[in-house]
C-alpha positions in Angstrom: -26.0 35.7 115.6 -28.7 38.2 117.1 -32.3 36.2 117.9 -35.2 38.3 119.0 -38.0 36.5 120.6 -41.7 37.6 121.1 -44.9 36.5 122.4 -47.8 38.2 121.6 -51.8 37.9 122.6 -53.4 39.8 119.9 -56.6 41.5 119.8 -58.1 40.4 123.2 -61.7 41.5 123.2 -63.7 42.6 126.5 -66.0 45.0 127.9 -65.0 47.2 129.8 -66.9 50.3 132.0 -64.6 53.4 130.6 -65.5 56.7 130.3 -65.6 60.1 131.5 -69.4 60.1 132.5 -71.2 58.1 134.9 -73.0 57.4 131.8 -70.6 56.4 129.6 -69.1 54.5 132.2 -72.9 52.3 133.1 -72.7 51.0 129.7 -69.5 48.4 129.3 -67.8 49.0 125.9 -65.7 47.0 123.7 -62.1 47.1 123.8 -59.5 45.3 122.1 -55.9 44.6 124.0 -52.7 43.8 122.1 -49.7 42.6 124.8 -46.3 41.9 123.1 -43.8 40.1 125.3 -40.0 40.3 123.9 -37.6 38.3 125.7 -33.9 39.4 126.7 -33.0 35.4 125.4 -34.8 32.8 124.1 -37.3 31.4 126.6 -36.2 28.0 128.1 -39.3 26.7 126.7 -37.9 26.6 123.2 -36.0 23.7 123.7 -38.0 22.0 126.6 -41.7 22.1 125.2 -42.6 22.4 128.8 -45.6 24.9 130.0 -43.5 25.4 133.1 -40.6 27.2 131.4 -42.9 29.6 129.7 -45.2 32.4 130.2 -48.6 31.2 130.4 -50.6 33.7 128.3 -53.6 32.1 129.7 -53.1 33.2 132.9 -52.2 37.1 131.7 -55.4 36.7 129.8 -57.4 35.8 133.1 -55.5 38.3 134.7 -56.8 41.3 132.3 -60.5 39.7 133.0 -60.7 39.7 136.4 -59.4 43.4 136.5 -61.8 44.9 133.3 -64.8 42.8 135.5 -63.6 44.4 138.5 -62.8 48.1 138.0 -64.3 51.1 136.5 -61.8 53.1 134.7 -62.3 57.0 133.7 -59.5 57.3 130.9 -58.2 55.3 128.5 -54.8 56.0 129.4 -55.6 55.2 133.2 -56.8 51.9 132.0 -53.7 51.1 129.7 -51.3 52.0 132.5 -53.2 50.2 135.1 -53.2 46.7 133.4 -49.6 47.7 132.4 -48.1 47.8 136.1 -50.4 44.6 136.7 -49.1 42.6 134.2 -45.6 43.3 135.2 -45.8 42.6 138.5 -47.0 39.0 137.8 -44.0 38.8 135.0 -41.8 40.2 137.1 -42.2 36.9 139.6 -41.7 34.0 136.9 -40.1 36.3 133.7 -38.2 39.4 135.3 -36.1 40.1 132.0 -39.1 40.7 130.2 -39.8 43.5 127.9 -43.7 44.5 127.9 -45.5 46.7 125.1 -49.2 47.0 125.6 -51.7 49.0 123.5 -55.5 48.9 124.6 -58.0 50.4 121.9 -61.3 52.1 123.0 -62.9 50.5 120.1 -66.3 52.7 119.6 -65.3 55.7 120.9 -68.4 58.3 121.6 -67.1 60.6 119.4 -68.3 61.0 115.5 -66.4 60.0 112.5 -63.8 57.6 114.5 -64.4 54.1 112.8 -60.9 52.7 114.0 -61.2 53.6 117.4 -58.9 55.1 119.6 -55.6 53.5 120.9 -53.1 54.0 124.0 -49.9 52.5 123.9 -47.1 51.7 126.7 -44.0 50.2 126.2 -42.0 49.1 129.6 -38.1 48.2 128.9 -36.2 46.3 131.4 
């Protein structure tokens, strides 16, 4: 029997200062960050109920913070693979068999007509 097994932190919301102008990038803007974690086997947490054997998506989340507070970022895609190698160092300490897809959506673009803002995707395989 085949099990796949997934944590996810859905629509993270933060301002961030992105953009290819000084301008732009004075003004923090919202973005939205979607993380999926798929596991090689099922977490030892499953069974345990135990913080400890898990990821703790609080800490990723903190993580994210403290860089978007801490960093200005010209490109979206700069931004997406910056938190990307981030986040996988600090998994690859307590979760090294860890798959990691992360999408991070510019979410009012300066640009007319986009309503659904813009999105950047990377998926990292193990």
């Amino acid at each position: 029997m085949s099990m796949t097994c997934r944590l996810s932190i859905n629509d993270l919301r933060l301002w961030a200062n992105l953009g290819n102008s000084v301008e732009e990038q004075a003004n923090p803007q919202p973005i939205s960050i979607y993380i999926q974690l798929s596991f090689l086997s099922k977490p030892l947490a499953c069974t345990t109920d135990n913080l400890n054997d898990s990821v703790c998506y609080a800490e990723i989340v903190e993580l994210i913070r403290t860089i978007i507070q801490n960093k200005t970022f010209n490109l979206l895609e700069h931004l997406t693979d910056y938190l990307d190698t981030e986040i996988y160092r600090y998994l690859e300490k307590i979760y090294p068999n860890v798959k990691l897809k992360i999408i991070v959506t510019k979410l009012s673009p300066p640009v007319p007509s986009i309503f659904g803002g813009v999105s950047f995707e990377l998926e990292r395989k193990v």
